[in-house]
C-alpha positions as CSV (number, residue, x, y, z in Angstrom):
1,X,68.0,94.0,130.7
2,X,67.7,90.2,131.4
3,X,64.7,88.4,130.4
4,X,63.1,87.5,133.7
5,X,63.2,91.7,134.1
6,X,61.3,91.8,131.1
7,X,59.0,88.9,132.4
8,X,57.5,91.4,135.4
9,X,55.3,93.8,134.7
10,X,57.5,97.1,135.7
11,X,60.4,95.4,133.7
12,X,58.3,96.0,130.6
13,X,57.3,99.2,131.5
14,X,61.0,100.7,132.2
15,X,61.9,99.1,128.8
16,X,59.4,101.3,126.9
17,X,60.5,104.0,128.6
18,X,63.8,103.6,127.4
19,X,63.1,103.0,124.3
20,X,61.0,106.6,124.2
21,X,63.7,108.1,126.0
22,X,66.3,106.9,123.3
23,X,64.0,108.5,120.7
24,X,63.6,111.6,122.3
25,X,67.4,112.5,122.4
26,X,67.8,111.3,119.2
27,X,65.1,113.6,118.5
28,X,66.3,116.7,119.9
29,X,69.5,116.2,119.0
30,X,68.6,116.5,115.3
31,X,67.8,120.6,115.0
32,X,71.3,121.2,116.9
33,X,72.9,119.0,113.8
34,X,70.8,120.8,111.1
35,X,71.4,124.1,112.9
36,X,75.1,123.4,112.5
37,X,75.0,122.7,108.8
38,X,72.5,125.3,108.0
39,X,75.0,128.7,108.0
40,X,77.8,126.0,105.8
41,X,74.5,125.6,103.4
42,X,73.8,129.6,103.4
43,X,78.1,130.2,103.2
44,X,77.6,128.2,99.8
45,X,75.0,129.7,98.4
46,X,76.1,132.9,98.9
47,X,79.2,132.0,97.3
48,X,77.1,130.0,94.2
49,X,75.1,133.2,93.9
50,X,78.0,135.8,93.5
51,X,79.8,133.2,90.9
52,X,79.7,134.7,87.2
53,X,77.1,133.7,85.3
54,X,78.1,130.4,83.4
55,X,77.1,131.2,79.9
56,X,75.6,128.0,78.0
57,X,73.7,127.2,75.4
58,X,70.1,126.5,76.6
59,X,66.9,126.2,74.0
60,X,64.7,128.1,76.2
61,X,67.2,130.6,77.3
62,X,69.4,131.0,80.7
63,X,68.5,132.6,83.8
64,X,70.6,135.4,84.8
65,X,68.4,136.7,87.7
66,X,70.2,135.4,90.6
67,X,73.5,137.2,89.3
68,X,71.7,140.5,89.3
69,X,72.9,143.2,91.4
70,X,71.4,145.8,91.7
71,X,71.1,149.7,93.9
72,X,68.6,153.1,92.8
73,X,69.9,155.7,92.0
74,X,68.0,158.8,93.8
75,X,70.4,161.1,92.1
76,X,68.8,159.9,88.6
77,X,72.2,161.3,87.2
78,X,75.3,158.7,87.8
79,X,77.3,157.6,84.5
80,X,78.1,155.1,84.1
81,X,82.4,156.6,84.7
82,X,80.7,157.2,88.2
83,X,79.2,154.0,88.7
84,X,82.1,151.9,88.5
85,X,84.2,153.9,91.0
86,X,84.5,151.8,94.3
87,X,82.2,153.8,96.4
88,X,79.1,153.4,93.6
89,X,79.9,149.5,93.1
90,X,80.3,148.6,96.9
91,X,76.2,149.5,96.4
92,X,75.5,147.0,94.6
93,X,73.6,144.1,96.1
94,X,71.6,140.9,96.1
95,X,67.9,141.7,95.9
96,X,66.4,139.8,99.1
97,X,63.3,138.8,97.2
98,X,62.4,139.5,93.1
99,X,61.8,143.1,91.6
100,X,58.2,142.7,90.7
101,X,56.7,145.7,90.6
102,X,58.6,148.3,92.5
103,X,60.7,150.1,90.6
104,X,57.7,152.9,89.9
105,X,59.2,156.4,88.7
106,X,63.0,154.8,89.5
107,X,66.0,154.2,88.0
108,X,68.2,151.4,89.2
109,X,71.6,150.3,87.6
110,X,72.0,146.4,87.6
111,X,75.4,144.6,87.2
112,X,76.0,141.2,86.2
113,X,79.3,139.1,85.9
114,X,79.4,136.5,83.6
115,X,81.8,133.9,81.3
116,X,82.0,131.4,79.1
117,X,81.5,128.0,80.6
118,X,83.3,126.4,77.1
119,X,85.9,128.9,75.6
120,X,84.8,127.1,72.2
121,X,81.8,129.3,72.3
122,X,83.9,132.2,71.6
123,X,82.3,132.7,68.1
124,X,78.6,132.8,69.2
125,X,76.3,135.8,69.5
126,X,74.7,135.8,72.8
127,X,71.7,138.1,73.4
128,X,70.7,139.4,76.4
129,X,67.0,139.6,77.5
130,X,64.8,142.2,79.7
131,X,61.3,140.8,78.9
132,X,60.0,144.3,78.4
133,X,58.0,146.4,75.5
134,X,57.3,149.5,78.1
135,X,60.6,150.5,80.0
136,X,61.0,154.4,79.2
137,X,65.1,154.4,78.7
138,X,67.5,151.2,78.5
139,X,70.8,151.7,78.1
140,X,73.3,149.0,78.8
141,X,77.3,148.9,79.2
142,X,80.2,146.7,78.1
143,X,80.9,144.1,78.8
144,X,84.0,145.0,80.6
145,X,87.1,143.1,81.0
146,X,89.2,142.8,83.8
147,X,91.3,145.7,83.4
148,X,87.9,147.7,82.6
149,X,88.1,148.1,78.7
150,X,84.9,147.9,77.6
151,X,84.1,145.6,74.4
152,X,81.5,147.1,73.0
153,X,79.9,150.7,72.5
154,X,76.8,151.5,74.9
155,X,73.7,151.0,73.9
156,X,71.0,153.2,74.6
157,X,67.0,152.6,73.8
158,X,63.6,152.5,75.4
159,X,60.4,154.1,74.4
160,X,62.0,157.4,74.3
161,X,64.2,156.7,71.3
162,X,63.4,155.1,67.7
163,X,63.2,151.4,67.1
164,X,66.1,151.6,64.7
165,X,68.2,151.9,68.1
166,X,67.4,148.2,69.0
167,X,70.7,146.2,68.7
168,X,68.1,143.1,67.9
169,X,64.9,144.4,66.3
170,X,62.8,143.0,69.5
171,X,59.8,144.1,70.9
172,X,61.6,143.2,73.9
173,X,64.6,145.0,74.8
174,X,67.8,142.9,73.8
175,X,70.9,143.5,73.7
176,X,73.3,141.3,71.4
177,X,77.2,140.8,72.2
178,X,80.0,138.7,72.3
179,X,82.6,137.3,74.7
180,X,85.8,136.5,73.3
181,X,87.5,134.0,75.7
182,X,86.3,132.3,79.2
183,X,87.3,134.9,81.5
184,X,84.9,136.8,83.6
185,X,83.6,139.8,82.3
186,X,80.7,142.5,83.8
187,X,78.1,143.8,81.8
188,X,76.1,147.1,83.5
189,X,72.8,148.1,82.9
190,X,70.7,151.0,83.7
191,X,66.5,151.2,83.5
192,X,64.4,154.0,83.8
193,X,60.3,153.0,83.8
194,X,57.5,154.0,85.7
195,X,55.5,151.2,85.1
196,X,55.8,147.9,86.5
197,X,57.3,144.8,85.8
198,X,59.9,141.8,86.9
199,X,63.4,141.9,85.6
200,X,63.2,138.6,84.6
201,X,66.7,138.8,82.6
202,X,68.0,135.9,80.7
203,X,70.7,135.2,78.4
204,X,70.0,133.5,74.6
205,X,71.6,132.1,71.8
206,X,70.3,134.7,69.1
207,X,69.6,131.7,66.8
208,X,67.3,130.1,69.6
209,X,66.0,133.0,70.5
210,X,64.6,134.0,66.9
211,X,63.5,130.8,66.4
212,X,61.7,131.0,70.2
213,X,59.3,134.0,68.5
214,X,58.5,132.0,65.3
215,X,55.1,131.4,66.3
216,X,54.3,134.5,67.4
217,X,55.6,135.7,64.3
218,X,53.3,133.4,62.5
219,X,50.3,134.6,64.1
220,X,51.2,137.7,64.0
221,X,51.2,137.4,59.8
222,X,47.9,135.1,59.8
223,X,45.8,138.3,61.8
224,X,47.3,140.9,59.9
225,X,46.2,139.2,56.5
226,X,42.7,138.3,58.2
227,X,42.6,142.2,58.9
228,X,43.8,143.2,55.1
229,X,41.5,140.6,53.5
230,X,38.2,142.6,55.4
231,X,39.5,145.9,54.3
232,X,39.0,145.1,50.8
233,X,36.3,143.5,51.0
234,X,35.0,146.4,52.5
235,X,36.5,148.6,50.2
236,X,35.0,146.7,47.7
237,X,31.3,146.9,49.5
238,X,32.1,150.8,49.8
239,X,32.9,150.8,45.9
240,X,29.8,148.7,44.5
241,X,27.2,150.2,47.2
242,X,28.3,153.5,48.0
243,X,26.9,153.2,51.6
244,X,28.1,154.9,54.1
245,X,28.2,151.9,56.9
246,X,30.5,150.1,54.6
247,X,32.8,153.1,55.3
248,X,32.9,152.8,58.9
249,X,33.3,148.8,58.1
250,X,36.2,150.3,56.4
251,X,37.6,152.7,59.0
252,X,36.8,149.8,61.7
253,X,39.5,147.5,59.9
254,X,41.9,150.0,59.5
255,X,41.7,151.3,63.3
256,X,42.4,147.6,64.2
257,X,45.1,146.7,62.1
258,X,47.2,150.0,63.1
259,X,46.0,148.8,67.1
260,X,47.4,145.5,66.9
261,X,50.7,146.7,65.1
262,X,51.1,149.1,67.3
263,X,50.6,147.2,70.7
264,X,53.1,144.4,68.5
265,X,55.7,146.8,67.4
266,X,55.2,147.1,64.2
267,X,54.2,150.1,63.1
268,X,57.2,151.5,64.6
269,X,59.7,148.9,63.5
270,X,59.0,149.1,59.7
271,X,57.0,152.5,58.5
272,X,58.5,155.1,61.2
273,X,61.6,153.3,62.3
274,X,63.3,156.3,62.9
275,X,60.9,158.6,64.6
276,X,61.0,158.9,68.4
């Protein structure tokens, strides 16, 4: 457009609305672009998400829970031999959003792939997470190897079976293995709880993890010598005194000192380790 166009008054108006008009397609042509490269974006994260679980060392511990497949199992019978025939594993599946809460009076098998991301890490002792105290039976498989050989015995604990069953002594349920090269290699586990919770699994270096519950541990020894401290003092009271509120002072420190070890573990872990 020449300048004396520009100059008249309609000039100037048909060069705005070109402009706008410029912009718009510009505009619209945008979404078709995005809409293009959106299923490519979805293609890769599919493929990102059914990747094997790259297993490095991280302080605070490494997500596995967008590797977790998972199905129910109505039956409430499958083994594990059953499970990893081709009709059972072509059930397993991506959860569309997180298990938080609705797995009540199930029990769901969960499969995860996973390998070393640095074959020099052949000699460490990974341990595998389910951030729960409450879960009724755990009992987890492999890892298996690609011609299915298994590596390891099962493991089977939960609330229903003694503490000494815990691979590593947790309140949590862990479960502690090794991989002995980079290949890929599935590990199986199946839960049965009726409470709720998320299956927030993770994978740790058993030295971080430890030293992760340090603090805990700490406070844990600080409260239960607060608690021992009162009950002799109040056993002394009881002694010198001879009342008989001193012995419910008594009875009061005793009934909270078993509470907290048994919400913590505790009293299972070290004086009835073996009991159900």
């Amino acid at each position: 457009m020449s300048v004396a166009e520009l100059r008249h008054p309609w000039g100037a108006v048909r060069a705005l609305l070109a402009v706008l008009a410029l912009a718009l397609s510009g505009f619209l042509a945008f979404p078709s672009s995005a809409a293009v490269a959106q299923p490519d974006q979805v293609q890769a994260q599919a493929q990102a998400q059914r990747a094997p679980l790259q297993l490095t060392r991280q302080p605070q511990g490494l997500s596995a829970v967008s590797r977790l497949q998972f199905f129910e199992d109505t039956t409430r019978a499958l083994t594990i031999e059953q499970v990893r025939t081709p009709e059972q594993e072509a059930r397993f599946g991506y959860p569309n959003d997180p298990l938080v809460g609705k797995e009540s009076d199930r029990v769901l098998w969960f499969k995860v792939q996973m390998q070393l991301a640095d074959p020099a890490e052949a000699t460490r002792e990974w341990l595998m997470l389910v951030p729960t105290v409450s879960t009724h039976e755990l009992r987890v498989y492999g890892p298996y190897d690609a011609q299915g050989r298994a590596l390891a015995a099962p493991v089977v604990t939960g609330m229903r079976h003694p503490w000494s069953t815990r691979p590593a002594a947790s309140e949590q349920m862990a479960w502690r293995f090794k991989l002995p090269d980079a290949q890929p290699y599935t590990v199986y586990f199946r839960v049965e709880s009726t409470f709720a919770r998320i299956y927030d699994v993770s994978v740790w270096d058993l030295g971080d993890y430890l030293q992760s519950t340090q603090d805990k541990r700490m406070y844990d020894g600080v409260t239960y010598g607060l608690l021992l401290g009162l009950m002799v003092y109040g056993l002394v009271l009881l002694l010198v005194f001879g009342e008989g509120l001193y012995a419910f002072y008594l009875l009061t420190c005793v009934c909270g000192l078993l509470a907290l070890g048994s919400f913590n573990g505790h009293v299972l872990r070290y004086p009835f380790a073996n009991w159900p």
